[in-house]
C-alpha angles and dihedrals in degrees: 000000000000116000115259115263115246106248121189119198100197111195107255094351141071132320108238121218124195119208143009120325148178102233116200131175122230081279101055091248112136119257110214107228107223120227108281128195092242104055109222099022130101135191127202131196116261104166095059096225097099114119092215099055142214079031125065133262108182090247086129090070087061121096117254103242114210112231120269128259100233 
């Protein structure tokens, strides 16, 4: 059996994977990791706010703004 892959849920931020995976989209289609600063390990987005998702963008860092009164 291969050991478990370390996974780390950070509140309102990415979900940290450790190690080498086989990403796919809802369709089974692989998904290229880019090149990352930290060489085996992948962040996903898990606000919901990156603008390259699945992976983070560090959008979750950014202030929610409330919508203007115009």
């Amino acid at each position: 059996m291969k050991p478990a892959l370390p996974v780390v849920i950070k509140p309102l931020g990415p979900i940290v994977i450790e190690g080498p995976i086989d990403l796919r989209d809802h369709e089974g289609n692989p998904i290229s990791i880019p090149p990352n600063k930290s060489p085996g390990i992948i962040k996903l987005c898990g606000c919901g706010r990156s603008l390259k998702r699945p992976f983070c963008d560090g959008t979750h860092k950014q202030p929610i703004l409330p919508p203007s009164a115009d």
